[in-house]
C-alpha positions as CSV (number, residue, x, y, z in Angstrom):
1,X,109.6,150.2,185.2
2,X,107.3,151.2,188.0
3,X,104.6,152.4,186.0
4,X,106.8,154.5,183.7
5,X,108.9,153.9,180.3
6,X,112.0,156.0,179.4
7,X,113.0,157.8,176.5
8,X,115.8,159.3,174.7
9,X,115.2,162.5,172.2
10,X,117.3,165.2,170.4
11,X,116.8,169.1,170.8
12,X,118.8,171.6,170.4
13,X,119.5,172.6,174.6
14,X,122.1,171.4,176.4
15,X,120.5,169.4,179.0
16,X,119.3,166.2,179.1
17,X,117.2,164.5,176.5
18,X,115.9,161.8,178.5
19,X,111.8,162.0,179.0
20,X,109.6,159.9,180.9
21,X,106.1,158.8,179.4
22,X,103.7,156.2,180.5
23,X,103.9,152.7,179.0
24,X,103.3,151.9,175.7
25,X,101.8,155.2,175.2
26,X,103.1,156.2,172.1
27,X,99.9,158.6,171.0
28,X,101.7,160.9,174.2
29,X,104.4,161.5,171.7
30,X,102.4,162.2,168.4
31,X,101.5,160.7,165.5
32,X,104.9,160.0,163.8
33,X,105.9,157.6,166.5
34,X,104.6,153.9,166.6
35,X,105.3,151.9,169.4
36,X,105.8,148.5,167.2
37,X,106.5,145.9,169.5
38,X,107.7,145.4,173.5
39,X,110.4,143.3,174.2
40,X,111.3,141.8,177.6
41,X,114.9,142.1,178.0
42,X,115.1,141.3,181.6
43,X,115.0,141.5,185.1
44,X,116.4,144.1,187.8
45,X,116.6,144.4,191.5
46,X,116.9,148.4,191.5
47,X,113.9,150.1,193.4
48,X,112.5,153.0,192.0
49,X,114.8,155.5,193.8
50,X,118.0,154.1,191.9
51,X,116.3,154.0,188.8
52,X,115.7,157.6,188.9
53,X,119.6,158.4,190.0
54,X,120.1,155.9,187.1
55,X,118.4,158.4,184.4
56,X,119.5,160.8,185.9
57,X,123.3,160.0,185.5
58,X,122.3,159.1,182.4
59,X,121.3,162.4,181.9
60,X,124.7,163.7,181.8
61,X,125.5,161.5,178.7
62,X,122.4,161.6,177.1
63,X,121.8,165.5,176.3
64,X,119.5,166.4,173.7
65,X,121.5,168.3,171.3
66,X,123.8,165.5,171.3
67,X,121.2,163.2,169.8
68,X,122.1,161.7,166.3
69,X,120.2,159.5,164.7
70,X,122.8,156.7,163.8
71,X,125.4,157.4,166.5
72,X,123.5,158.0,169.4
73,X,120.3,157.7,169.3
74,X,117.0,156.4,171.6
75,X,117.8,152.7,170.8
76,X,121.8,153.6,172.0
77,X,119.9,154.8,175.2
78,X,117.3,152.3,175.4
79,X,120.3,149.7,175.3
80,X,122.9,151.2,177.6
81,X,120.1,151.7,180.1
82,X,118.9,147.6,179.4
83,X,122.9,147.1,180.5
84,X,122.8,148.8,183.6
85,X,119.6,147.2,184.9
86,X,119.6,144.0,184.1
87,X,123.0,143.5,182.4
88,X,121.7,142.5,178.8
89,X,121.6,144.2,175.5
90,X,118.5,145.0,174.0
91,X,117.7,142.9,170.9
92,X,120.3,143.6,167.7
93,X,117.3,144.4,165.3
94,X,116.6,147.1,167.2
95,X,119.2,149.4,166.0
96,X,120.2,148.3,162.8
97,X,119.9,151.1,160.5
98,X,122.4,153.0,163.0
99,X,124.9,149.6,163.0
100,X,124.3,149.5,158.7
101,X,125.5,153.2,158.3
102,X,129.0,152.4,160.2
103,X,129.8,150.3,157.5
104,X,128.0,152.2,154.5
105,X,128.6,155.8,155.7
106,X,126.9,157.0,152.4
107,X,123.4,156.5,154.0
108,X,123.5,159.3,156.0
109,X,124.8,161.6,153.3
110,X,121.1,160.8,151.7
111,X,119.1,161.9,154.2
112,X,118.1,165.4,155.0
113,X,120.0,166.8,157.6
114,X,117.4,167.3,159.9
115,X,116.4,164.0,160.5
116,X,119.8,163.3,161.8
117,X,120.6,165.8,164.8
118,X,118.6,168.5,166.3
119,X,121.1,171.2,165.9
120,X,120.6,170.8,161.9
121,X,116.9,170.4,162.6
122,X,116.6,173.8,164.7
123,X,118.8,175.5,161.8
124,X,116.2,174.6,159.3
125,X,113.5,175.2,161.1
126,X,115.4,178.8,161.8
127,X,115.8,179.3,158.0
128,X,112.0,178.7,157.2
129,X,110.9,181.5,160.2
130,X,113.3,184.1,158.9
131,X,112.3,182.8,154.9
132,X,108.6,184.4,156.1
């Protein structure tokens, strides 16, 4: 959208989590992110101006220490953002591994904790400084 994409990440401040990188530019973000595919989801009539009072409302929902990877997560974003623009819902694929753990909750009890929010992240990333 006007040169720019939008993103959704966790951290552990409490402030916004929404980040702005140029299209398609996933290298920007480092090597563990792939951008796989683009999707066209739809149209809008916003200018620029209300996009950025858009995200920035957004903002407000969306803060980074709130980020979890199955309950609300970039693709939650990505979606509610899709809604408010153009008034469709990004593709179902998309976020499937969050909509699979809602009805086998054991999933996320198998991952490390620190994939799944940035508060559990920080805390082991705080356990490995004071461990040296």
């Amino acid at each position: 959208m006007f040169l720019s994409e939008y993103a959704f990440g966790g951290h552990p401040y409490d402030c916004s989590g929404i980040f702005e990188i140029a299209p398609k530019d996933s290298q920007e973000l480092g090597e563990n992110f792939k951008l796989k595919e683009s999707s066209v989801v739809g149209t809008t009539d916003f200018g620029a101006e209300d996009i950025a009072q858009i995200i920035r409302c957004l903002g407000e929902k969306y803060h980074g220490k709130k980020y979890h990877l199955f309950n609300k997560n970039c693709n939650h974003f990505t979606n509610e953002l899709s809604q408010t623009l153009c008034g469709k819902e990004i593709p179902p694929w998309v976020n499937r591994l969050a909509s699979v753990t809602g009805y086998m909750p054991f999933i996320e009890r198998l991952l490390p904790k620190e994939w799944i929010t940035p508060h559990a992240l920080q805390e082991a990333l705080d356990h490995r400084t004071q461990a040296s």
